[in-house]
C-alpha positions in Angstrom: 0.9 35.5 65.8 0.1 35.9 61.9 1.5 38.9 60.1 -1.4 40.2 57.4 0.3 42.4 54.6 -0.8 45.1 52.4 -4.0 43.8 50.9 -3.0 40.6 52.8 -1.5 39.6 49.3 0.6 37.0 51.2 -0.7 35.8 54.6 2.5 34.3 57.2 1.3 32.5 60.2 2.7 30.8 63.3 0.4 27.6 63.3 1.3 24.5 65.1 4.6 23.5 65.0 4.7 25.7 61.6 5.2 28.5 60.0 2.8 28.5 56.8 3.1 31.0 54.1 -0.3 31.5 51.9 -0.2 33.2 48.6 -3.4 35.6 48.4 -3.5 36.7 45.3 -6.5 34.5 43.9 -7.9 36.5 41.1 -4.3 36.8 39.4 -4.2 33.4 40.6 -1.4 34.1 43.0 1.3 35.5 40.6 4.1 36.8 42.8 4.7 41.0 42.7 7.3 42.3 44.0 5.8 43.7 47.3 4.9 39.6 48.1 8.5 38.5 48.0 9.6 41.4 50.2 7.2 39.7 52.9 7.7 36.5 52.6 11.7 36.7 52.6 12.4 38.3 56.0 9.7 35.5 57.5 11.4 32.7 56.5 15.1 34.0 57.8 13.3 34.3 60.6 11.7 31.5 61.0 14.6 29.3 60.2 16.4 31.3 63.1 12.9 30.0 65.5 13.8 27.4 68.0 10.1 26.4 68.0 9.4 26.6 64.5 10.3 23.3 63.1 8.9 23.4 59.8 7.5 25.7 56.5 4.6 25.5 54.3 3.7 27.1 51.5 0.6 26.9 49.5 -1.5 29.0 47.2 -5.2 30.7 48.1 -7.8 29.8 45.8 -7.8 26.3 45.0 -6.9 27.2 40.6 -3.2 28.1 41.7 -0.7 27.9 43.8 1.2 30.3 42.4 1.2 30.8 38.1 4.3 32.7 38.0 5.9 36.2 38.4 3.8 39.4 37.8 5.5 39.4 34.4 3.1 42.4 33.1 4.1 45.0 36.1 7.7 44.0 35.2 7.3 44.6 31.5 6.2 47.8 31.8 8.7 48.7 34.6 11.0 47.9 32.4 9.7 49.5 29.3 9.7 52.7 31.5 13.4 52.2 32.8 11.9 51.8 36.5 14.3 50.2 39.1 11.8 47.9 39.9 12.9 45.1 37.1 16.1 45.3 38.4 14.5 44.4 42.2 12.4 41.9 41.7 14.5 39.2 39.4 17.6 40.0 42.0 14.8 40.0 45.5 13.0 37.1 43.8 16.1 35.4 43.1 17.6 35.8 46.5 14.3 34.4 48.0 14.8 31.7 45.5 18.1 30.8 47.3 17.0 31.1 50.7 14.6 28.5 49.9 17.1 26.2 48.8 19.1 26.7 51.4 16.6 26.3 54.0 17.9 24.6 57.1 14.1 23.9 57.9 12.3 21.8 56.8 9.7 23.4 53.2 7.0 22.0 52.3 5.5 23.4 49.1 1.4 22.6 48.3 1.8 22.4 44.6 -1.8 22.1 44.4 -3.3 23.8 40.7 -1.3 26.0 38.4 2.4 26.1 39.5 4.8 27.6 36.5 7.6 30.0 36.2 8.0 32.1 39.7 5.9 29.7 41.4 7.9 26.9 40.2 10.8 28.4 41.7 9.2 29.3 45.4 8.6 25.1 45.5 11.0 22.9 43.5 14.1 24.5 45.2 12.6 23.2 48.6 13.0 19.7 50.3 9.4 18.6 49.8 6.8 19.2 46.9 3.9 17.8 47.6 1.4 17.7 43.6 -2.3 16.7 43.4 -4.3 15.6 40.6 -4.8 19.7 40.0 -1.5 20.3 39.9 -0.2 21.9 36.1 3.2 22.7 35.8 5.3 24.4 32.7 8.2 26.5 32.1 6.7 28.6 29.5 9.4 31.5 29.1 10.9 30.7 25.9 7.2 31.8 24.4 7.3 34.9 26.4 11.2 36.0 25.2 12.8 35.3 28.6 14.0 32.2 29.2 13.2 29.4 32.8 14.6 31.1 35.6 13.9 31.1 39.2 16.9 28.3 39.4 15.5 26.6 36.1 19.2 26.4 34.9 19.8 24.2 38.1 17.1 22.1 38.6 16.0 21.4 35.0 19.4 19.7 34.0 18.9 17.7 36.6 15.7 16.1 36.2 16.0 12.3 34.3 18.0 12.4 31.0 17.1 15.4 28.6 13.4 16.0 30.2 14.2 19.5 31.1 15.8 20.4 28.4 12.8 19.4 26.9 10.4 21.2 29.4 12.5 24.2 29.2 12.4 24.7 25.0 8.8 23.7 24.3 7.1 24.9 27.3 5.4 21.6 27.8 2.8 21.0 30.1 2.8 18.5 33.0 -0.2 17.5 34.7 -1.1 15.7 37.9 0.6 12.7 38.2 3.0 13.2 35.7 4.3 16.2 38.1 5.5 13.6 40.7 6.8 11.5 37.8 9.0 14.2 35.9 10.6 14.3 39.6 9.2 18.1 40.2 7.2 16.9 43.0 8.6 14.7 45.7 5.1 13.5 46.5 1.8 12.7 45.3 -1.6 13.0 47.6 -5.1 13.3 45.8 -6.6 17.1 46.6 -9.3 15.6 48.6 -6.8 15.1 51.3 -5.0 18.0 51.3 -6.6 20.0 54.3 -5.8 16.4 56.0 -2.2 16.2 55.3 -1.7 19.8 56.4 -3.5 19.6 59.6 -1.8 16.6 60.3 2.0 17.8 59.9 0.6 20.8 62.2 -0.1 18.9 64.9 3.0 16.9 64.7 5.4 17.8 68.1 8.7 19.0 67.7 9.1 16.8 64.4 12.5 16.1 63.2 12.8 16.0 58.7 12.2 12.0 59.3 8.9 12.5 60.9 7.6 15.1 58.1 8.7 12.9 55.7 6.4 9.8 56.8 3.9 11.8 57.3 4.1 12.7 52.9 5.3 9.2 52.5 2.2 8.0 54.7 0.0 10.1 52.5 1.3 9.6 49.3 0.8 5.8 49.7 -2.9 6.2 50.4 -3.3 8.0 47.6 -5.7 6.4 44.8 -5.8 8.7 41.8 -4.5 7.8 38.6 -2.2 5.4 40.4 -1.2 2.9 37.9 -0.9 6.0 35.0 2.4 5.7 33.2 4.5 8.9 32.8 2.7 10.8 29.6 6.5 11.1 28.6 7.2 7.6 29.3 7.0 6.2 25.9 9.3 9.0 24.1 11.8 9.3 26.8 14.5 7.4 24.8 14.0 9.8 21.5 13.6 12.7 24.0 17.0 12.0 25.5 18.8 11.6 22.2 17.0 14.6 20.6 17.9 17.2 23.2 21.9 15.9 23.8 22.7 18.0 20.8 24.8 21.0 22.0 23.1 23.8 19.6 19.5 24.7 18.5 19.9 23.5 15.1 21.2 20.5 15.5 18.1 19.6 18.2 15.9 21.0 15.1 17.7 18.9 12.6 17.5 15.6 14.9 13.3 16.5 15.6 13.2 16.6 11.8 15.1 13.8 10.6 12.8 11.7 13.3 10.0 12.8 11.6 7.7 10.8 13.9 4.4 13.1 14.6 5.6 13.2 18.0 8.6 14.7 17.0 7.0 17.1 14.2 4.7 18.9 16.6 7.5 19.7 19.0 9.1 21.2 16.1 5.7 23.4 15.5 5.9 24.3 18.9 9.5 25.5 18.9 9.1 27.5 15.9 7.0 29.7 17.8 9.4 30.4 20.1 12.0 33.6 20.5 15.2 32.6 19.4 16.8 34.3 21.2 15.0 32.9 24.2 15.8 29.5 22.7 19.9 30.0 22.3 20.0 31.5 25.9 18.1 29.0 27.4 20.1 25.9 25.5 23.3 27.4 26.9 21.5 28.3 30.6 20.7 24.6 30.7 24.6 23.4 30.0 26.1 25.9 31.8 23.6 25.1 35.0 24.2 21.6 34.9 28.2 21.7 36.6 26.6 25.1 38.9 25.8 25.5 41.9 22.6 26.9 42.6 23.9 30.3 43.7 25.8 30.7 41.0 23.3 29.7 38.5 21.2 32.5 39.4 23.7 34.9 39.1 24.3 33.6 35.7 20.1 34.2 35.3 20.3 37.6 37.0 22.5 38.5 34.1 20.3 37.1 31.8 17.3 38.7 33.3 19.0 42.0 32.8 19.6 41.5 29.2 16.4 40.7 28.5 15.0 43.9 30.2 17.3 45.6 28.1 16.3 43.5 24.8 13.4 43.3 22.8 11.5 40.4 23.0 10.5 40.1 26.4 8.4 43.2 25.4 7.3 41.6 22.4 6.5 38.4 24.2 4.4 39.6 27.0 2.5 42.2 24.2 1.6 39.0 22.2 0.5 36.8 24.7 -0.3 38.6 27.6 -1.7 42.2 26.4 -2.9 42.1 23.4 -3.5 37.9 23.2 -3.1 38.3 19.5 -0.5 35.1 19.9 1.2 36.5 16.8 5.0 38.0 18.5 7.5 39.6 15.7 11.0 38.2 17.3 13.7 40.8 16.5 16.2 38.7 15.3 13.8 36.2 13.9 15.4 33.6 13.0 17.5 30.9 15.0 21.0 31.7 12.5 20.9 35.6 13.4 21.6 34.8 16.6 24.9 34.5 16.8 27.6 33.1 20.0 28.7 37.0 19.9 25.5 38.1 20.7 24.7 35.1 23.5 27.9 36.1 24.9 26.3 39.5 25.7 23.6 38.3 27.1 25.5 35.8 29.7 28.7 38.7 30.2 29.3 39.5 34.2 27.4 42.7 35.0 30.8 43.6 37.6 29.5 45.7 40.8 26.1 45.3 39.9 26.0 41.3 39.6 23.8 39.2 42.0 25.9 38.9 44.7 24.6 36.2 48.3 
């Protein structure tokens, strides 16, 4: 029994003792559209409901991705065009986001290549990420004028000290390893072994969570690649930590100045680039998320989603980096002091019958 969808941009399978979702969408390198999550949803409530399905899987086609975000291009011009469509896919993705986190089956997400934004979100919420030396994950959004959704305002607060505060400001990239380090990935297996691992939980009968688990554990063990690495972050955590406690933007600015280190100075460089309005939002998304739940921190990011459609630098953003590539956005306000805690409350203000309701 496998389901192939329009295009077969998402393929959903009954293999083994599994259900096993594949994002098809090589070329684009798997981005997730709107028409994908409206697949994949409906298959996992139902095969949580499956007596005989005892576990999911979810992995990208392709071997560069395994999913490099949301179709944030077809959602920027939705919403330059007023189409409902930008409404439906942050509130659809979001929901799906949820489901996954509320999974009463076991998840198992491939993490294998380019995982950021969207994709982010259909793994880290689940009970088992597995990374691979390919693996490349970031939270990029501030650069684009959104901000780390998908749940980022739950899970990023969460990680060790300030590290996704950090993540979520700067955008920084984490590679292999360092994935299973930062705590995104649960596991660790090199990619040579992948086909292996998956075969192997396939085959497994009627496994309970304990018998998945050894399997990773089992796996994870054997693995060889860049074992003895330390964390790329390791040596910076401390400043990190005390850097990003500040409560406001300027007072993290002021702290990565006054350090002065180069370390410090080039994450500066980096954050001036950013929105700032992306910046504020995501600052107080982060503090906000960190006492939420996740349902209700992604109604807090619905409501920040819709303000963004209805702003102006998620236009901006995508034009600069995505359309034209001229890397050169004009953030409307552009500077960190315009934006004020009157216009932040806007942004994060209950949207009443139309808020993102589970």
């Amino acid at each position: 029994m496998s389901k192939h969808t329009d295009a077969a941009e998402v393929l959903l399978e009954r293999k083994g003792c599994a259900g096993v979702i594949t994002l098809n969408r090589p070329k684009f390198l798997n981005a997730l559209n709107v028409s994908m999550i409206r697949h994949i949803y409906p298959q996992l409530k139902n095969w949580e409901q499956d007596p005989e399905t005892f576990l999911i899987i979810i992995k990208g086609a392709g071997g560069k991705a395994f999913c490099a975000g949301g179709d944030i291009r077809a959602i920027s011009e939705a919403g330059k065009a007023n189409q409902k469509i930008a409404q439906d896919f942050f509130r659809e993705e979001y929901m799906l986001n949820n489901a996954i986190g509320s999974c009463q089956k076991p998840y198992v997400a491939l993490i294998h290549g380019i995982t950021m934004g969207g994709g982010v979100g259909l793994s880290v919420h689940g009970q088992f990420r597995v990374a691979t030396e390919k693996s490349l994950f970031a939270m990029p959004e501030t650069a684009i004028g959104l901000f780390p959704d998908v749940g980022g305002g739950y899970f990023l607060p969460r990680l060790r000290g300030k590290l996704g505060y950090f993540l979520a400001l700067t955008g920084f990239r984490l590679k292999g390893r360092d994935v299973y380090a930062a705590g995104i990935a649960t596991h660790f297996v090199d990619s040579e072994k992948l086909g292996m691992l998956e075969e192997d939980l396939l085959a497994l009968k009627s496994p309970s969570k304990e018998n998945i688990a050894d399997v990773l554990d089992a796996y994870h063990a054997k693995s060889k690649i860049d074992q003895d690495k330390s964390f790329i972050l390791e040596e910076h955590m401390d400043k990190i930590n005390s850097w990003f406690s500040a409560n406001t933007l300027e007072q993290i600015i002021e702290n990565l100045q006054q350090d002065g280190s180069s370390f410090a100075l080039e994450q500066l460089k980096v954050i001036s680039k950013m929105s700032p309005t992306s910046l504020k939002i995501t600052l107080r998304q982060l503090i906000e998320g960190s006492s939420k739940t996740l349902q209700e921190v992604l109604t807090m990011e619905y409501r920040l989603s819709q303000a963004c459609m209805g702003g102006h630098d998620f236009y901006e953003g995508v034009r600069a980096v995505l359309i034209d590539k001229d890397q050169s956005p004009k953030w409307k306000p552009a500077d960190l002091k315009e934006v004020t805690d009157e216009d932040l409350n806007e942004y994060f203000k209950s949207l009443g019958s139309n808020d993102l309701k589970f």
